[in-house]
C-alpha positions as CSV (number, residue, x, y, z in Angstrom):
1,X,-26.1,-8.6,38.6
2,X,-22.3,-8.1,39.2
3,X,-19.9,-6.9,37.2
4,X,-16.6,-8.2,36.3
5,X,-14.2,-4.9,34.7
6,X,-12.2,-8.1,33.3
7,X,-14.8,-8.6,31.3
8,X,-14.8,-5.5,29.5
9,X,-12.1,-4.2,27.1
10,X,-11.6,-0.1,26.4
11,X,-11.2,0.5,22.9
12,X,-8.7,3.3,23.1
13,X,-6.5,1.2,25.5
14,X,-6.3,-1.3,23.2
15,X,-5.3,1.5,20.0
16,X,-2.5,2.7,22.8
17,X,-1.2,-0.8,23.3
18,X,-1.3,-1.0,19.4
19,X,0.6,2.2,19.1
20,X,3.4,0.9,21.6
21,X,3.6,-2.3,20.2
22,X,4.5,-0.2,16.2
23,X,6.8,1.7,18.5
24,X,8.8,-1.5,20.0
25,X,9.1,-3.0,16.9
26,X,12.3,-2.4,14.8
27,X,11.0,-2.4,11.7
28,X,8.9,0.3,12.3
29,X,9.9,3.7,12.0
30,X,7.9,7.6,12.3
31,X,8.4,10.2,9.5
32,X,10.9,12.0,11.7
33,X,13.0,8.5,12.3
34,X,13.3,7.8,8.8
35,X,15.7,8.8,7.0
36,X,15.0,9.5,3.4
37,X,16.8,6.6,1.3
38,X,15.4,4.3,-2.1
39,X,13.7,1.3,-2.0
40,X,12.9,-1.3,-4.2
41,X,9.3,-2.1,-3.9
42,X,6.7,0.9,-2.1
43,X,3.3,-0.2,-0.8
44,X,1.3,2.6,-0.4
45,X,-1.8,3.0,1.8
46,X,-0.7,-0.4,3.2
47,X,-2.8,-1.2,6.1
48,X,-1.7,-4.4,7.6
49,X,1.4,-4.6,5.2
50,X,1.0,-8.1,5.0
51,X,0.3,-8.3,1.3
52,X,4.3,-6.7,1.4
53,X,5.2,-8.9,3.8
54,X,4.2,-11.8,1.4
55,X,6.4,-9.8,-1.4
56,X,8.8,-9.3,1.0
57,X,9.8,-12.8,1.2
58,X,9.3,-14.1,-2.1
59,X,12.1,-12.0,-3.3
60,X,14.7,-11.4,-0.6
61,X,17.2,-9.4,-2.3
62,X,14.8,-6.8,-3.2
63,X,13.9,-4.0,-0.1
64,X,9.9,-3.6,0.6
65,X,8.7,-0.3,2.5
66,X,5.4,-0.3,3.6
67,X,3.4,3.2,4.2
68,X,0.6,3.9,5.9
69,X,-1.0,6.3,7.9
70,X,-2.3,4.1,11.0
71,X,1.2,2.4,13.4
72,X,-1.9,0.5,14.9
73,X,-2.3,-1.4,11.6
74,X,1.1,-1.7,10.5
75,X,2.4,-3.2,13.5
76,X,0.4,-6.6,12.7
77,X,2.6,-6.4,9.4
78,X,5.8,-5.8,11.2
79,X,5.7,-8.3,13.9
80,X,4.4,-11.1,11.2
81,X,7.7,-10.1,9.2
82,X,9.6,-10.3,12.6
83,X,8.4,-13.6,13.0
84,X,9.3,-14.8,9.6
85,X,12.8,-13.4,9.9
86,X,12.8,-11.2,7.5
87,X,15.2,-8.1,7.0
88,X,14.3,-6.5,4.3
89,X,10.8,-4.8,4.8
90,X,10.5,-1.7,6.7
91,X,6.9,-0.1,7.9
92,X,6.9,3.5,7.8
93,X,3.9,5.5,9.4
94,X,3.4,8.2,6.9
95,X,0.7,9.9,4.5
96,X,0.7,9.4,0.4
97,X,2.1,13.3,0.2
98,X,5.4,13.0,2.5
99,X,6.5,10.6,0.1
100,X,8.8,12.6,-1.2
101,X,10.3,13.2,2.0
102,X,10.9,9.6,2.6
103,X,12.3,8.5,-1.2
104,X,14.9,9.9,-2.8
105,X,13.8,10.9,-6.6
106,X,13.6,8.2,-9.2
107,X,14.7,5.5,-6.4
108,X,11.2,3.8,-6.6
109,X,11.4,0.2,-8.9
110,X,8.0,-0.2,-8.0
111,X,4.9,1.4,-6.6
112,X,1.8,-0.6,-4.9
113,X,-1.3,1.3,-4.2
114,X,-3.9,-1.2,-2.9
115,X,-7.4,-0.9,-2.3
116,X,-7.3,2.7,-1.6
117,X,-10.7,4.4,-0.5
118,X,-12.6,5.6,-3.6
119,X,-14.0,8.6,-1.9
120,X,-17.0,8.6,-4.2
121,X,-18.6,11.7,-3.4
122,X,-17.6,14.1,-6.4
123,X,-16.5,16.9,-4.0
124,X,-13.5,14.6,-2.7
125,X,-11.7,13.6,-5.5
126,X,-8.8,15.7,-4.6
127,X,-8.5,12.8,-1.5
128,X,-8.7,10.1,-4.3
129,X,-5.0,8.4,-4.6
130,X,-4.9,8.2,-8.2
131,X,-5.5,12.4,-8.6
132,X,-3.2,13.4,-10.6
133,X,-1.9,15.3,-7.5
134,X,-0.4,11.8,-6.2
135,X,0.2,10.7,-9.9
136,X,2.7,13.3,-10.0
137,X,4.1,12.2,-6.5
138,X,4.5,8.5,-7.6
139,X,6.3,9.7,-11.5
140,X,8.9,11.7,-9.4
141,X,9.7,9.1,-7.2
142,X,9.9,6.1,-9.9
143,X,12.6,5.3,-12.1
144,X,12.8,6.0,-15.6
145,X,11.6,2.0,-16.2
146,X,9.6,1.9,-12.9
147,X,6.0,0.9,-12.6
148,X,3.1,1.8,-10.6
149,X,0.5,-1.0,-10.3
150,X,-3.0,-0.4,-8.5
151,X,-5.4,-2.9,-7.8
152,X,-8.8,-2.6,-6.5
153,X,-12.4,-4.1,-6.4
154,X,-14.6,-0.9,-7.1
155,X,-14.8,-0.9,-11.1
156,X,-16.0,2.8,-11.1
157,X,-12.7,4.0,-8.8
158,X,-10.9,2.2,-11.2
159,X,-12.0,3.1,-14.2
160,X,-11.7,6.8,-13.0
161,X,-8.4,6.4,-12.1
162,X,-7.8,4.3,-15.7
163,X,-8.8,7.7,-16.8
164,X,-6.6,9.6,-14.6
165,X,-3.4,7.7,-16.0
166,X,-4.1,8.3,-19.7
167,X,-4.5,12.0,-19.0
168,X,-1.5,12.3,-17.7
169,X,0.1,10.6,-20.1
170,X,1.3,7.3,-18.8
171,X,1.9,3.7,-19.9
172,X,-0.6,1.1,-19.8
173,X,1.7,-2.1,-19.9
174,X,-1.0,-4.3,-18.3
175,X,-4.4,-4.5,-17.3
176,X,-7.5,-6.5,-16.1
177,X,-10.8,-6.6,-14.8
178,X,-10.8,-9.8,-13.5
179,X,-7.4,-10.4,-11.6
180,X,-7.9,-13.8,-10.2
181,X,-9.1,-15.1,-13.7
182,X,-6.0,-13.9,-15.9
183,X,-2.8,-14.9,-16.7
184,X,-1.0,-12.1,-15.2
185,X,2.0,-13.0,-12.7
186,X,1.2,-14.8,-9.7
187,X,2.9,-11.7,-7.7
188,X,-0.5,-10.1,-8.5
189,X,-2.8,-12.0,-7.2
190,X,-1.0,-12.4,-3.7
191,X,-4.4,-11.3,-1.6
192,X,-4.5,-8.4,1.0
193,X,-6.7,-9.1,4.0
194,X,-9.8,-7.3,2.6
195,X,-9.2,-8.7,-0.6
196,X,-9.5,-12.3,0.1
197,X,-12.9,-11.3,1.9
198,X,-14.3,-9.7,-1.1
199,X,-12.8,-12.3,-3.3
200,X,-14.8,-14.8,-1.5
201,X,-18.0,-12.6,-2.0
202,X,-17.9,-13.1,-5.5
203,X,-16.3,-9.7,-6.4
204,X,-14.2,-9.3,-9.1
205,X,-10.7,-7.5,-8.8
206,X,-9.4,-4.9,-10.8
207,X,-5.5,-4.5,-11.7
208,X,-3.3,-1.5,-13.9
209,X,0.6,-1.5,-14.5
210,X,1.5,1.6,-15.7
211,X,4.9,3.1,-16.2
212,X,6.1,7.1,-16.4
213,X,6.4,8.7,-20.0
214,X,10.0,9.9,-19.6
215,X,10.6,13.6,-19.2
């Protein structure tokens, strides 16, 4: 039997073409490109960005940033914003704790953590991005009236985290267990990739807004 290479496809070549694409686009920036500035709306641990995206151009007068660690996911995010013609979302490759070297303090309106991995194993809750390690990034980088809203579909992540937030003393100004059967804004239920997926399975979504106690 012959072989056609045309036929085949090497994964890494594609991650590298990813990479350069993040790299060509202007709305994408490295940590050591960015300068450190405010924002209006944050989206941490972002993936595609999309679900900022959709934010993004619901309100244009408000600035979006959205973070993540992988250019080869945030670049979908970017070019879909490109195409859209929007101006005021950026996509910033960077990890949850160089956040404060990308906002100035108490800059933040709002802060989106979304579907973040539960790391479920006891011995990694230190990774989890509720700790109260990244609690206390998030409260520094919020203003006084700010909010942090995170959303997820694993009920024991979130109630962990649930638990997290009242230790550390902050607001719990809304909350539900069943997102896409609630009255809450319709700003909230705008779907991430994985969530529509997992919406569709039957799975139930989970949503806090809390705010800082004010030092």
């Amino acid at each position: 039997m012959s072989l056609n290479p045309n036929d085949f496809v090497i994964t890494r070549r594609r991650k590298k073409y990813k990479f350069a694409k993040f790299a060509n686009s202007p709305l994408c920036f490295e940590l050591n490109e960015w300068e450190k500035t405010s924002a209006s709306v944050v989206e941490v641990g972002a993936g595609t960005g999309l679900f900022s995206v959709e934010l993004a151009e619901r309100y244009p007068e408000m600035q979006f940033v959205a973070v993540d660690v992988k250019a080869d996911r945030l670049q979908k995010g970017a070019y879909e914003a490109e195409a859209r013609g929007l101006t005021n979302i950026r996509f910033l490759r960077a990890r949850a704790d160089q956040l404060v070297d990308c906002f100035k303090a108490h800059s933040v309106k709002t802060i989106w953590l979304t579907f973040p991995d539960p790391y479920p194993k006891k011995r990694s809750s230190g990774r989890r991005m509720t700790h109260p390690t990244y609690l206390n990034i998030y409260r520094d980088l919020l203003t006084n009236d700010g909010s942090f809203i995170l959303k997820h579909d694993s009920r024991d992540f979130f109630l962990w985290s649930l638990e997290q937030l009242v230790h550390e003393r902050w607001h719990i100004k809304e909350l539900t267990f069943d997102l896409h059967d609630c009255d809450l804004a319709s700003d909230y239920k705008i779907m991430t990739t994985y969530e529509a997926r997992w919406t569709d399975e039957g799975r139930s979504m989970n949503l806090v807004r809390a705010t800082p106690m004010v030092q």
